[in-house]
C-alpha positions as CSV (number, residue, x, y, z in Angstrom):
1,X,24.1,-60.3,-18.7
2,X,20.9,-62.6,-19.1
3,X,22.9,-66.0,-19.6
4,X,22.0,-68.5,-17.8
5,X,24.1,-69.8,-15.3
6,X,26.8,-71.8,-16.5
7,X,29.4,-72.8,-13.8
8,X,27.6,-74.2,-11.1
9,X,25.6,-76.5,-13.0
10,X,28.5,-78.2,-15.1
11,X,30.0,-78.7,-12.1
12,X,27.5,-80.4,-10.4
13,X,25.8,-82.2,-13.4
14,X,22.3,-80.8,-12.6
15,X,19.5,-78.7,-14.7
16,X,19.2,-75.0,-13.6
17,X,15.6,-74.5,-12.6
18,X,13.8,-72.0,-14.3
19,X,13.7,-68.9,-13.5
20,X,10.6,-67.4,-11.4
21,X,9.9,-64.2,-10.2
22,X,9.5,-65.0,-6.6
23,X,13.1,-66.5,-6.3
24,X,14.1,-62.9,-4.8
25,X,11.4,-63.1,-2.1
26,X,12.5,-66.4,-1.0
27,X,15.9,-64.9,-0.8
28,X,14.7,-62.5,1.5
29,X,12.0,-64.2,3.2
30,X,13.2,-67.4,5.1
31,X,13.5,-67.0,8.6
32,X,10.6,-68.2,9.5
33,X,11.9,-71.5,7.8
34,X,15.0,-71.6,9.5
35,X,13.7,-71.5,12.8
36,X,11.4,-74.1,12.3
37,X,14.2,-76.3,10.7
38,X,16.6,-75.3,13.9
39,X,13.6,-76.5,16.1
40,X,13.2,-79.9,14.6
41,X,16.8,-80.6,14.4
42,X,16.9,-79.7,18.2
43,X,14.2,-82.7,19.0
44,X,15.8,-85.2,16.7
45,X,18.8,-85.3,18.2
46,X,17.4,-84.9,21.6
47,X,15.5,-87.8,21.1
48,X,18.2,-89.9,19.4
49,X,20.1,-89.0,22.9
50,X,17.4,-90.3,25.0
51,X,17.1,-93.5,22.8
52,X,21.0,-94.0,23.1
53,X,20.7,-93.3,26.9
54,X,17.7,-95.6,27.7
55,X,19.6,-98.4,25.9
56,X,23.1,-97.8,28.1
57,X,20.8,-97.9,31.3
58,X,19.4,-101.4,30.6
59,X,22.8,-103.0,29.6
60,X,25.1,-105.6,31.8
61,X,27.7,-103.0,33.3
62,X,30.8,-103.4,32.3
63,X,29.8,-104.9,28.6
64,X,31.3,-103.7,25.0
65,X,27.8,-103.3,23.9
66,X,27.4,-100.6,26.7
67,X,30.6,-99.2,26.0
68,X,29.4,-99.0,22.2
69,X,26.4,-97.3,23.5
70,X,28.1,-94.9,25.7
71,X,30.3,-93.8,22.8
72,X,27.3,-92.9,20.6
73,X,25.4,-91.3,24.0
74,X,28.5,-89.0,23.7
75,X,28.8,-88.0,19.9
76,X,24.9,-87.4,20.0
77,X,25.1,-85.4,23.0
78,X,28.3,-83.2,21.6
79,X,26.2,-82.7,17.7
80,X,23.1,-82.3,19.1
81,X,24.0,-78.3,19.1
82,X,25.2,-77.9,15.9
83,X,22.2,-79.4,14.5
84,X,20.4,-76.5,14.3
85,X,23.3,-74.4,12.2
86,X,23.9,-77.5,9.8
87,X,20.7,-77.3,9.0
88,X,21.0,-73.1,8.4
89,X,24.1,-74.0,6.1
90,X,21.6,-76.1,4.1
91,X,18.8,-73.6,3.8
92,X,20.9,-71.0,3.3
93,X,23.2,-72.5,0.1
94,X,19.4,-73.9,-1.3
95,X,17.9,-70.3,-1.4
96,X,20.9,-68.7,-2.9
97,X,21.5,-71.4,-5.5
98,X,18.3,-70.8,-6.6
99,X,18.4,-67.1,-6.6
100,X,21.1,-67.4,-9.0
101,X,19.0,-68.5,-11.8
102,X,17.0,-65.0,-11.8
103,X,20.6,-63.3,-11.4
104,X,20.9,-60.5,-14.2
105,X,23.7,-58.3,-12.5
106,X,27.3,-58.9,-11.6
107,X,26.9,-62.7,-12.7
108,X,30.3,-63.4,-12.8
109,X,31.0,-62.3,-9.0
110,X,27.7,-63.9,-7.8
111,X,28.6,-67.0,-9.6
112,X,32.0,-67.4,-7.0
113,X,30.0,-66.2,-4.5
114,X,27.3,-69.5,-4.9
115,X,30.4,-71.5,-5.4
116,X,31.8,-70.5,-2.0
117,X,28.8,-71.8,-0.8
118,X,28.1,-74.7,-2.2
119,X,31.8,-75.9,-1.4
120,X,31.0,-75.5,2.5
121,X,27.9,-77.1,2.7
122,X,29.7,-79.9,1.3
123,X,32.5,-79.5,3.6
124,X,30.0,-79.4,6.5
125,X,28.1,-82.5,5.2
126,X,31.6,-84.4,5.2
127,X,32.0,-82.9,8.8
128,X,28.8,-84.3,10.3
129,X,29.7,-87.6,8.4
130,X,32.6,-87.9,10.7
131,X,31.5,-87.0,14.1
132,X,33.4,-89.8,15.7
133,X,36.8,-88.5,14.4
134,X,35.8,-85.2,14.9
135,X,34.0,-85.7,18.5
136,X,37.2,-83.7,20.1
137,X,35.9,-80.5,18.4
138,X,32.0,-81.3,18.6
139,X,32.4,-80.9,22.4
140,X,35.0,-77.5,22.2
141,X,32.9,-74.9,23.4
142,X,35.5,-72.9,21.0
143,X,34.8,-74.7,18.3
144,X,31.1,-74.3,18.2
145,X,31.6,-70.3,18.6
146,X,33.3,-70.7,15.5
147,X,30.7,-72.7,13.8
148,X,28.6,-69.6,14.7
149,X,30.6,-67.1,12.9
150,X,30.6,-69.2,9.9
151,X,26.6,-69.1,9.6
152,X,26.7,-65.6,10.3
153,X,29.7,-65.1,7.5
154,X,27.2,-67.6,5.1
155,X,24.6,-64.6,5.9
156,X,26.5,-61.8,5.4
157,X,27.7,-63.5,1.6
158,X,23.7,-64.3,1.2
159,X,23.3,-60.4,1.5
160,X,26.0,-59.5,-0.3
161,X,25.0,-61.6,-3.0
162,X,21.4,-60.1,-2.9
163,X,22.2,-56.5,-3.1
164,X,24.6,-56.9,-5.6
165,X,22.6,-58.7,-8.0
166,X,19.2,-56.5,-8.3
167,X,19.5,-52.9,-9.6
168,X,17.5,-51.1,-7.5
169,X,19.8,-52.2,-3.9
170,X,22.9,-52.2,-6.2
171,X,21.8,-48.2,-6.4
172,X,23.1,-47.8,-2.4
173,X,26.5,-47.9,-2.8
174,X,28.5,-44.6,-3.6
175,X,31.1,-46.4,-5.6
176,X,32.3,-50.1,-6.5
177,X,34.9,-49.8,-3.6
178,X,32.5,-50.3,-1.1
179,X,31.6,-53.1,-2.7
180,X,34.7,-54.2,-3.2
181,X,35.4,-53.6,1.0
182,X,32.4,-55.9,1.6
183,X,33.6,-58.4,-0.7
184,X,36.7,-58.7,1.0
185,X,36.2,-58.7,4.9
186,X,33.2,-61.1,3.9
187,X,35.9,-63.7,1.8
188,X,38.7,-63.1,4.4
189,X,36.2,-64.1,7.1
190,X,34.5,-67.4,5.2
191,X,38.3,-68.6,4.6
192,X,39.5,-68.2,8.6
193,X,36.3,-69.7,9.5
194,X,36.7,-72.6,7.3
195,X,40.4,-73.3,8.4
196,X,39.3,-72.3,12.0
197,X,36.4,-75.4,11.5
198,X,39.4,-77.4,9.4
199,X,36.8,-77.7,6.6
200,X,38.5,-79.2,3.2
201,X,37.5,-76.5,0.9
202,X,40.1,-75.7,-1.5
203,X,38.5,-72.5,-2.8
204,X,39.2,-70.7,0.8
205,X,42.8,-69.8,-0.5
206,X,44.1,-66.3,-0.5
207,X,44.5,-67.2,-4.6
208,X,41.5,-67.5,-5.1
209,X,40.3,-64.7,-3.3
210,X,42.7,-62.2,-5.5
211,X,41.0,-63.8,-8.7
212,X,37.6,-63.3,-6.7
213,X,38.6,-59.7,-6.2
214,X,39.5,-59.6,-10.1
215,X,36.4,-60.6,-11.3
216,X,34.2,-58.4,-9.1
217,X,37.0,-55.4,-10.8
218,X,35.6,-57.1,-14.3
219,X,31.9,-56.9,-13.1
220,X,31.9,-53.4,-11.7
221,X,33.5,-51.8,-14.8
222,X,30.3,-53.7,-16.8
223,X,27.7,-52.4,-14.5
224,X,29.3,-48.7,-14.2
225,X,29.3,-48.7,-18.5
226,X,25.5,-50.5,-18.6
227,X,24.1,-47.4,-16.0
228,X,26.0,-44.8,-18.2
229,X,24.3,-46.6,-21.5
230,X,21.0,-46.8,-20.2
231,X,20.7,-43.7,-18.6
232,X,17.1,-42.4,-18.5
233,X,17.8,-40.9,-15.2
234,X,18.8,-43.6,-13.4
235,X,22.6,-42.6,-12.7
236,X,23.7,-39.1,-12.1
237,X,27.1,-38.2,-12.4
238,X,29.0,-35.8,-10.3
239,X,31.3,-33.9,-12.4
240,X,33.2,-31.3,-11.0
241,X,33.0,-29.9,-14.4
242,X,34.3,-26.2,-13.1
243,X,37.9,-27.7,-11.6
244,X,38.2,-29.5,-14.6
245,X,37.5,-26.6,-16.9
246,X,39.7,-24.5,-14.5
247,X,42.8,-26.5,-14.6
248,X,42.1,-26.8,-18.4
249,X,42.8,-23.6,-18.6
250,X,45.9,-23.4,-17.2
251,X,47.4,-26.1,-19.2
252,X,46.1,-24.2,-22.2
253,X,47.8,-21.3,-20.7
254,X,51.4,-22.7,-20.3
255,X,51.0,-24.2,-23.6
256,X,50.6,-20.5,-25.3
257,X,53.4,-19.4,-23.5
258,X,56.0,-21.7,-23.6
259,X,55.7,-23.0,-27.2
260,X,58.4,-25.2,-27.5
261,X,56.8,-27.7,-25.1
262,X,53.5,-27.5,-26.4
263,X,53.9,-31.9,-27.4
264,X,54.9,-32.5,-23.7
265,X,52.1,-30.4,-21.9
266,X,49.5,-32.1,-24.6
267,X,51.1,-35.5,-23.2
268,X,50.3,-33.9,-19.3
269,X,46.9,-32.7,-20.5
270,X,45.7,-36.4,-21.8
271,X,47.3,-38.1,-18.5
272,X,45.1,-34.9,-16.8
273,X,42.3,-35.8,-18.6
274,X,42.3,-39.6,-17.8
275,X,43.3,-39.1,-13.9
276,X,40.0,-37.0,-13.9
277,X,37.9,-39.5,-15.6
278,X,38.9,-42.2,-13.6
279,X,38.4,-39.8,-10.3
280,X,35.0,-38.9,-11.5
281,X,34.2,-43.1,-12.5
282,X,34.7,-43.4,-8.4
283,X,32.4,-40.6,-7.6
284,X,29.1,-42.5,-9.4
285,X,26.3,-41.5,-7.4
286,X,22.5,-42.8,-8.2
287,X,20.7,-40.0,-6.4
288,X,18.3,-39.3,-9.5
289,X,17.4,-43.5,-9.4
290,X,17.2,-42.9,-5.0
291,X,14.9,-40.1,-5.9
292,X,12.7,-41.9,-8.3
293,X,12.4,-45.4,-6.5
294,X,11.9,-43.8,-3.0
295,X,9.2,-41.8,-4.5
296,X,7.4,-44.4,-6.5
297,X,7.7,-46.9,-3.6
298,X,5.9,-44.6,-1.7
299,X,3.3,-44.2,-3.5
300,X,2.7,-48.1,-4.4
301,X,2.5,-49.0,-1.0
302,X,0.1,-46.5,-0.7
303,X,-1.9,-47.3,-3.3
304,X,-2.0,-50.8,-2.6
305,X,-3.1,-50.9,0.9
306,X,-6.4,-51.1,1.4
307,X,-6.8,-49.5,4.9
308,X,-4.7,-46.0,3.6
309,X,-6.1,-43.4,5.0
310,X,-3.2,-41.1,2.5
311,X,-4.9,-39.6,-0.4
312,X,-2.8,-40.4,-3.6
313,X,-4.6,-38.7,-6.7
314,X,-3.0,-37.3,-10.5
315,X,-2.5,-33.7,-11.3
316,X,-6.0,-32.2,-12.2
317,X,-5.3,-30.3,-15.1
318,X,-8.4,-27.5,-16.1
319,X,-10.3,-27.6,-19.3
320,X,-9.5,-24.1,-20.1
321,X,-5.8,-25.2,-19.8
322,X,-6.2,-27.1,-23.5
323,X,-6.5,-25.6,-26.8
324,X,-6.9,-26.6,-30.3
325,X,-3.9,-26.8,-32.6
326,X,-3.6,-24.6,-35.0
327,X,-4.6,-26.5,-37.7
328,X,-7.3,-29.6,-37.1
329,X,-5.8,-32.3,-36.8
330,X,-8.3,-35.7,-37.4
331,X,-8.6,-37.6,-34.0
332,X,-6.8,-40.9,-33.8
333,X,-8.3,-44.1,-33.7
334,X,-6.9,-46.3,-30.7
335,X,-7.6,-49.5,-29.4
336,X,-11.2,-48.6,-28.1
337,X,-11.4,-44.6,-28.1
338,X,-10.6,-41.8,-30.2
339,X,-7.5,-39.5,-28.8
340,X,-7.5,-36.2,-30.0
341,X,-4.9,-34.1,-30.2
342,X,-4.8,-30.6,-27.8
343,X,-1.6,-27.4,-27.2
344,X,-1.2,-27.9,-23.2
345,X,1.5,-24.9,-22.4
346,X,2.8,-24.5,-25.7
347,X,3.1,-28.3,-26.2
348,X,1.6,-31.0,-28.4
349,X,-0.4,-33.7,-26.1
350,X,-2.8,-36.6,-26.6
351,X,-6.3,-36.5,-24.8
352,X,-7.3,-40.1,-24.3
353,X,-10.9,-40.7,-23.1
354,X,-11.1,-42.6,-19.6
355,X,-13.6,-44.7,-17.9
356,X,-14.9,-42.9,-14.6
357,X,-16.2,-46.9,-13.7
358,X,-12.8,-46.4,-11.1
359,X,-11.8,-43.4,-11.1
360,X,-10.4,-43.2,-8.3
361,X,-8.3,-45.9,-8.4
362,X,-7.5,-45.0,-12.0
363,X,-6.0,-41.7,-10.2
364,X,-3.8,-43.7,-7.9
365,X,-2.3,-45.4,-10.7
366,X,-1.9,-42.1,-12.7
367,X,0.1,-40.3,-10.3
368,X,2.6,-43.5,-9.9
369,X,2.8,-43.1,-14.0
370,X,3.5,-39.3,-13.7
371,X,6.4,-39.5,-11.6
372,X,8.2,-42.4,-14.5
373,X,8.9,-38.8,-16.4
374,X,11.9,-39.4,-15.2
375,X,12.7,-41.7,-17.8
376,X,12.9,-40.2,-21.7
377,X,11.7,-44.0,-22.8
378,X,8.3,-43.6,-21.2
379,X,5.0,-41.9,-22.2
380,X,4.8,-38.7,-20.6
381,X,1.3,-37.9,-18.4
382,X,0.5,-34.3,-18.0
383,X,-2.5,-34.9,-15.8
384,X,-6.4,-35.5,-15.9
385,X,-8.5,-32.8,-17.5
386,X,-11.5,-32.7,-19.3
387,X,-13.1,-32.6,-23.0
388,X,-16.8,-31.6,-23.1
389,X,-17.6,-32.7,-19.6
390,X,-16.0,-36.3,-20.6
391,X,-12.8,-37.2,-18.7
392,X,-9.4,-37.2,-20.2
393,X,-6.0,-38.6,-19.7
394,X,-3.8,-36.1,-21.0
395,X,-0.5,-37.6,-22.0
396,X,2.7,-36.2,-24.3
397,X,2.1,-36.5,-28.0
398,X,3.6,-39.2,-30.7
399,X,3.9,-37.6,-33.9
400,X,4.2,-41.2,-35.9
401,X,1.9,-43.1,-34.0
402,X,3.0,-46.4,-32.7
403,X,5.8,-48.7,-33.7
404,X,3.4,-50.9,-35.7
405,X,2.5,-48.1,-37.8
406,X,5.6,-47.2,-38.5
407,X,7.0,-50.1,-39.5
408,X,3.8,-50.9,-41.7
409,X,4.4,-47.2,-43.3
410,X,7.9,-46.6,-43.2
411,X,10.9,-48.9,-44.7
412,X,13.0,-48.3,-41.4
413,X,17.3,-48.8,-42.0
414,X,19.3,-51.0,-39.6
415,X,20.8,-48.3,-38.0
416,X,17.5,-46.8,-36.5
417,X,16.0,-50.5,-35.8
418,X,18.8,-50.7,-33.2
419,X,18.6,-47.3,-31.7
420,X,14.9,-47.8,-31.1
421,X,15.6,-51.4,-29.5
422,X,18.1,-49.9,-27.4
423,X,16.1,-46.9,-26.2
424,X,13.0,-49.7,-25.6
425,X,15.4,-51.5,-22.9
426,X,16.2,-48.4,-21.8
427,X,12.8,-47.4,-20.7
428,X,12.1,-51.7,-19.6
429,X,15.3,-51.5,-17.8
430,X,14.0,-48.4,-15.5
431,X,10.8,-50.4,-15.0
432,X,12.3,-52.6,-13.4
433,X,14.8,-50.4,-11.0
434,X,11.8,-49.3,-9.8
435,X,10.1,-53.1,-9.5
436,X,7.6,-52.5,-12.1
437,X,6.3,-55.1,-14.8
438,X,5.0,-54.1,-18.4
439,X,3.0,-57.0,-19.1
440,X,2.1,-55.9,-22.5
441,X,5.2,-54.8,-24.4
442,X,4.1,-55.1,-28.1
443,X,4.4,-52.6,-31.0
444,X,0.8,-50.8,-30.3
445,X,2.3,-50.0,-26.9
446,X,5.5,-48.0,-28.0
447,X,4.3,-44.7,-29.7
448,X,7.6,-43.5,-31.9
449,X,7.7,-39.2,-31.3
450,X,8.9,-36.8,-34.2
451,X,12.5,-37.9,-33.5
452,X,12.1,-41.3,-33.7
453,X,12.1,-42.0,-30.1
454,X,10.1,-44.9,-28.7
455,X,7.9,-44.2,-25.6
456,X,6.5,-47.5,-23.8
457,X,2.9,-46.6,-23.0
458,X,-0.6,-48.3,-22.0
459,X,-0.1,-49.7,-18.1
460,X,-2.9,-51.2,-18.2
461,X,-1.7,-54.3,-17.0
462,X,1.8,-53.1,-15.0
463,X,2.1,-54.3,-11.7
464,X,4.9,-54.7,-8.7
465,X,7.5,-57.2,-8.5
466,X,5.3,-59.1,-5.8
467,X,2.0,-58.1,-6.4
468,X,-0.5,-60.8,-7.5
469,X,-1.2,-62.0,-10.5
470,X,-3.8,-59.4,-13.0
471,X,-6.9,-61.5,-14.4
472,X,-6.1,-61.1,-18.5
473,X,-9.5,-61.2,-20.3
474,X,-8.5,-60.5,-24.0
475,X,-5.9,-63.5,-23.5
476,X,-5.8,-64.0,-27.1
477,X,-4.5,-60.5,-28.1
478,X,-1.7,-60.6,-25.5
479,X,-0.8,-64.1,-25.8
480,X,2.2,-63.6,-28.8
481,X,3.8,-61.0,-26.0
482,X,3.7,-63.5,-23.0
483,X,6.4,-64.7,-20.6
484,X,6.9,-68.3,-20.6
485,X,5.5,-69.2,-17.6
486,X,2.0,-67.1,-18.5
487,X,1.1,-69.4,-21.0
């Protein structure tokens, strides 16, 4: 699912650029650059026009050269309009060849997607090579409508192609047949433009759209089986559990009374079975991931804005609220502080010390944290409270400690390695549904609960897809846990 892209590239002989985080905002930030490269397109061929007719003016009447010049007057004249779209053909193929690289979702289908486009900006390249043989359809007012309804087909795929690939638009769609609808109309439309334009791309067959259409079958079933694995309350399926249970019965039921068919109606109860799995497949909803991302989104943007007037603060829990365990337990020894370890409503939590420096924005970050609960994989935060008049984060409690303890304590088999690397991209994998980066995921930072469960913890450095870069001081502690491009 993280392999870097393979068929364009061979094809075409060049290195994939690396991958950066910004590629998705220059997906979906570039009309400002369009606009300008429309405008500049306009005035070059305007002013190759006016060149070509201030040459035919000054020429003996009559003369080849000026027949030579009045040709060219006329093919400049007839492609000065399509400038502007050639140049939209370019800009968009560039952005979504680039987006690929940072593709993690539905590879396959986006990978004959970019192909698709790269093939007609070719085509359209060759086109504009041959304006004199093609200076019949330049000036078909037709023709250029078409050309039209080609870029606008080349934006539709570039959306496609966007929402698709990134988990937290992918969430939108009820079920893989709309995607599947979209995929369609939008291929169906590329190939009658293209033969409408008679562009030489030999990918805009009806063949190739039915093994299209199988690959983005091949990609769906992967995506529906990754959201069931990672759960963590990003996908919520709606079972109709009662019909099922209901018709169940009534199998069962002919199968006590009429015992001689009891291996046929097993047979109808399996098919049964099956037809309702695959009914219940279709009916995929993500209203718990909706939930969660409209929420948290709310509150970054929020928080981040400067000029909120919206006051974003984390529960307040009160000092009475925590009590001792019933047998003292010796207060942990963290990073910088000591946690202790309190009963808040009958369950075990850690009371970590906080700075009151920045509080307030401390807070704002805090309630964002409270509402990733919905996630198993992540730290739980009760609230702030506080410990002898000194302010507390109050936060779930980890029995074992954090993953480097327990490796440094415990010999730990194969089988639970992999179940707690699983369950640590579980939690990563919700981060980023809801556009939220770690930073800092070493083994101090996943605390390991009584059931060997790993919770990713310490924010400190988390931040949004797009928001700037955080100023690192203890570079030399995090520098082992870096991406690439950080160093």
């Amino acid at each position: 699912m993280f392999k870097k892209r393979s068929e364009s590239s061979e094809s075409s002989g060049k290195t994939p650029k690396k991958p950066t985080e910004k590629s998705t905002e220059k997906l979906s930030n570039s009309s400002d650059t369009l606009s300008k490269m429309g405008e500049i397109a306009v005035e070059v061929g305007g002013a190759a026009a006016g060149m070509v007719d201030t040459l035919k003016n000054n020429l003996p009447s009559g003369s080849t050269t000026q027949a030579f010049f009045k040709t060219a007057g006329d093919i400049a004249e007839a492609v000065t309009p399509f400038l502007p779209l050639v140049g939209l053909v370019g800009t968009l193929t560039k952005e979504i060849v680039e987006a690929y690289d940072n593709v993690q979702y539905n590879k396959k289908t986006c990978s004959a997607l970019v192909n698709r486009v790269e093939a007609a900006e070719f085509s359209i390249k060759a086109l504009m090579r041959q304006k004199e043989e093609n200076l019949k359809n330049f000036k078909d007012q037709n023709y250029y409508q078409t050309f039209v309804r080609f870029t606008n087909c080349l934006k539709q795929i570039k959306k496609l192609f966007e929402d698709i690939s990134q988990l937290p638009k992918f969430k939108k769609f009820v079920s893989s047949a709309n995607i599947k609808e979209r995929f369609k109309e939008n291929i169906e439309e590329f190939n009658n433009c293209s033969n409408d334009l008679n562009l030489s791309i030999s990918i805009a067959t009806q063949d190739q759209l039915d093994k299209d259409l199988a690959i983005l079958h091949e990609d769906m079933i992967e995506m529906n089986k990754f959201l069931h694995k990672i759960e963590g309350g990003i996908t919520v399926t709606v079972d109709n559990t009662e019909t099922i249970m209901n018709k169940l019965e009534i199998q069962n039921n002919e199968i006590k009374i009429i015992v001689e068919n009891v291996i046929e109606q097993n047979k109808r109860l399996i098919e049964m079975n099956e037809k309702l799995d695959e009914d219940r497949d279709k009916t995929i909803k993500f209203t718990s991931l909706n939930r969660v991302i409209d929420t948290i989104s709310l509150l970054n943007k929020q928080v981040n804005e400067q000029d909120s007037t919206v006051v974003v603060t984390a529960k307040d829990i009160k000092a009475s609220e925590l009590q001792d365990p019933l047998r003292y337990v010796k207060p942990r020894q963290g990073s910088r502080v000591k946690i202790q370890k309190k009963i808040y409503n009958a369950l075990e939590v850690a009371c970590k010390p906080i700075s009151v420096d920045n509080i307030q924005k401390t807070k704002k970050h805090l309630a964002i944290l409270e509402k990733l609960d919905a996630c198993p994989y992540i730290i739980k935060f009760h609230g702030l409270s506080e410990i002898a008049t000194e302010k507390v984060m109050v936060f779930e409690w980890a029995e074992l400690g954090n993953l480097k303890d327990v490796y440094q304590q415990f010999k730990i088999d194969w089988e639970a390695k992999i179940t707690i690397t699983r369950d640590i991209c579980r939690g990563l994998a919700f981060l980023q549904s809801v556009k939220i980066l770690h930073h800092d995921i070493r083994c101090e930072n996943v605390l390991i609960n009584e059931n060997i469960q790993p919770k990713l913890t310490n924010f400190k450095f988390a931040r949004e897809f797009n928001a700037n870069t955080i100023q690192i001081d203890n570079i030399n502690a995090l520098i082992h846990w870096l991406a690439p491009e950080k160093l």
